[in-house]
Phi, psi and omega in degrees: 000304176268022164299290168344315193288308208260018192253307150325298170339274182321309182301326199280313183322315196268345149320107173224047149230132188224150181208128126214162228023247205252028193239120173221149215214106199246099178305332220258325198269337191060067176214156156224149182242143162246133152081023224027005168256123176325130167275144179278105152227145186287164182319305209267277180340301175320301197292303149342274178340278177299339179317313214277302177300313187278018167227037152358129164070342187241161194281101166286138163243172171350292228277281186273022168265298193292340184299288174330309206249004180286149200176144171333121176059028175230122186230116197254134157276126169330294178312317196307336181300333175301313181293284196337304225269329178266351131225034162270320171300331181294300179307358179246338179048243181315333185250018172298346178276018167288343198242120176245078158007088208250074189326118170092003151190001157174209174247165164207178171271101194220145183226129175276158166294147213249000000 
């Protein structure tokens, strides 16, 4: 099993496009586009994002959010993530309901089926 586990790992690392519904996330370019026009995100907001895009479906918490966009002159508050995340919702506007809220303990990423 954790063979596997670390194997998944490597595939996600060495991955540097992720798409999901209209949101695509190109590592290589460091960009995400929604519908195809590139989003204004400040540093900390990218990272986020993607954390959240390269973990499709499963619940980042606080915690392991703040790890992610934490960085050389970056001092992250558990709350500040809250903040991050309602403005990564302003900049997606109509598809902000892709970020999903997982009371008492963080976010995911999830695009429902039509």
């Amino acid at each position: 099993m954790a063979i596997l586990r670390r194997r998944n790992t490597k595939d996600l690392e060495s991955q540097s496009h992720y798409r999901v519904g209209s949101l695509e996330l190109d590592l290589e370019k460091h960009e995400i586009a929604l519908h195809g026009v590139v989003l204004d995100l400040t540093i900390s907001e990218f990272r986020l994002l993607s954390s959240l895009l390269i973990n499709q479906g499963r619940v980042m918490t606080r915690k392991d959010l703040m790890q992610q966009i934490q960085g050389d002159g970056v001092n992250v508050v558990e709350r500040s993530i809250d903040t991050h995340v309602v403005g990564i919702r302003k900049k997606l506007g109509d598809d902000s309901h892709i970020i999903h809220t997982v009371r008492g303990l963080g976010y995911k990423i999830q695009v429902e089926a039509k």
